[in-house]
C-alpha positions in Angstrom: -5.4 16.1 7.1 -4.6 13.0 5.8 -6.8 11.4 2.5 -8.0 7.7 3.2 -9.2 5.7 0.4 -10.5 1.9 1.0 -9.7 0.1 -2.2 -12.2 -3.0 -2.1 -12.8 -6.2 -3.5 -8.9 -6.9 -4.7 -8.9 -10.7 -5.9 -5.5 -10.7 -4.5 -4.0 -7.9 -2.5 -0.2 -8.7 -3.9 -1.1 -8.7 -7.3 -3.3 -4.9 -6.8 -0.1 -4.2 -4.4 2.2 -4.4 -7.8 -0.4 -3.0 -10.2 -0.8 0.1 -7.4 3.1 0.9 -6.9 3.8 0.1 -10.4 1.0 3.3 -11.3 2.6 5.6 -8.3 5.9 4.6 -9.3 5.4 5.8 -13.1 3.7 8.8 -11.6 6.4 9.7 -9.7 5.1 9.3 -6.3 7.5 7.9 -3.4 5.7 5.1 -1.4 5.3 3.2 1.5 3.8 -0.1 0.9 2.9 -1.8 4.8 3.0 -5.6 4.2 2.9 -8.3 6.8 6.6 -9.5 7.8 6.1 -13.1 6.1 4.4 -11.3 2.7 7.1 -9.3 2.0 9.5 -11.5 0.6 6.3 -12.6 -2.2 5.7 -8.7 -2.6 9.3 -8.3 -3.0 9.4 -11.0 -6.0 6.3 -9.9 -8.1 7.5 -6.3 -8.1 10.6 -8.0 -10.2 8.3 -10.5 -12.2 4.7 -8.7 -12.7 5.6 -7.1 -16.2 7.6 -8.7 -18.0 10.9 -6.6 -19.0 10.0 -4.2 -16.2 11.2 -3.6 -12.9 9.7 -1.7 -10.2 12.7 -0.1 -8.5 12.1 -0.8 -4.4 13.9 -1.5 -1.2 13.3 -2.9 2.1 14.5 -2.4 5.6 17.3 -4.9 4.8 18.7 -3.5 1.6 21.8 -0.6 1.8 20.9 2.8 2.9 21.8 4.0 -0.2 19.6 1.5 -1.9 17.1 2.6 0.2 17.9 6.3 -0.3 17.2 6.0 -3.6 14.2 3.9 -3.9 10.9 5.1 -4.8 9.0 2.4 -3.0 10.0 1.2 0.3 8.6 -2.4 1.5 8.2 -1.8 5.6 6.1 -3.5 8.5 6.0 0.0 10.2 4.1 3.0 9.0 7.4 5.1 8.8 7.7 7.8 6.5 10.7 6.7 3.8 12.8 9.3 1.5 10.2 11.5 1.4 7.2 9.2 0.8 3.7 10.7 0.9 1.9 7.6 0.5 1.0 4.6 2.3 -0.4 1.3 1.1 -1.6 -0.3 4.1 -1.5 -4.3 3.0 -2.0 -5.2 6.5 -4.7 -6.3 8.8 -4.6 -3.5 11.5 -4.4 0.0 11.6 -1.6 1.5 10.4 0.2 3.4 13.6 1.6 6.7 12.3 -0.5 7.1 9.3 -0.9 10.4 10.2 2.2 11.3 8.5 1.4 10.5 5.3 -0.5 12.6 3.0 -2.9 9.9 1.2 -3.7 6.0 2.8 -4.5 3.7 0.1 -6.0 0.7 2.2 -6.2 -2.4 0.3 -9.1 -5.2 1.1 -9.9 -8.3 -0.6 -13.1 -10.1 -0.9 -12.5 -12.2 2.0 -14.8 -11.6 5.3 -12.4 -11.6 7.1 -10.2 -9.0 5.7 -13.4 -7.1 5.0 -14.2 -6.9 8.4 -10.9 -6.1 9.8 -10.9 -3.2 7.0 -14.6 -2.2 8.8 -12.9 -1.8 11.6 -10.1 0.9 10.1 -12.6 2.7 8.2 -14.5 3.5 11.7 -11.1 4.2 13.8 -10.5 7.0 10.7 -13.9 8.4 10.6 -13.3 8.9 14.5 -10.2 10.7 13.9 -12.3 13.0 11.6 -11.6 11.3 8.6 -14.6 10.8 5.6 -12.7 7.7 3.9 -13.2 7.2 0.0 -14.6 4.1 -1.1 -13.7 2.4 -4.0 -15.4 -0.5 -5.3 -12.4 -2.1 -7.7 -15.8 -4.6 -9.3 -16.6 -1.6 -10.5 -13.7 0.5 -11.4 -11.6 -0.1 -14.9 -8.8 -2.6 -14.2 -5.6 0.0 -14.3 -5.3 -0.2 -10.5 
């Protein structure tokens, strides 16, 4: 069954994003990372720019398949599994259709009501599906993402 953890109070879900992928990426984990259509061109930029002198290697559905092939991290809009990924990092505002196939959902969620709500709203659709999500309270956790 598949792990769901809610990651809370981001202060800015791209900036988490990069500081999450750039932790699964040194670990050695392929990812997922489901971003809104018009955020993933800023994603995109800060995986180049967040540490300076480092790159986060990733692709997106318009790069080369054998960009893609290679590429730890895949930027999508769809929940598809990539090149073997086992994670998803669900960035967007619904449920993720097809999270099933992953092994671990990382759900990201601001400080915004909004997005908290929205987030309220995936944590009950998982814990109908049998799912106990983890919660994680990021005002409380150390700042290593």
């Amino acid at each position: 069954m598949t792990e769901v953890a809610f990651h809370f109070n981001a202060p800015d879900k791209l900036s988490y994003a990069c500081r999450l992928l750039r932790k699964a990426y040194l670990r050695g984990a392929r990812v997922v990372a489901l971003v809104e259509e018009g955020d993933r061109g800023a994603l995109d930029a800060a995986l180049w720019t967040q540490v300076v002198g480092e790159f986060i290697p990733h692709s997106g559905p318009n790069d080369p398949p054998h960009v893609q092939s290679r590429s730890p991290i895949h930027l999508a809009s769809e929940a598809t599994p990539h090149n073997g990924a086992t994670v998803l990092v669900n960035l967007k505002a619904g449920m993720p259709i097809g999270y099933e196939r992953f092994a671990r959902v990382i759900e990201v969620v601001t400080g915004d009501e909004n997005d908290r709500g929205l987030a309220r709203e995936r944590w009950k659709h998982y814990k109908t599906q049998g799912i106990e999500p983890q919660r994680h309270d990021l005002r409380l956790a150390p700042q290593d993402a």
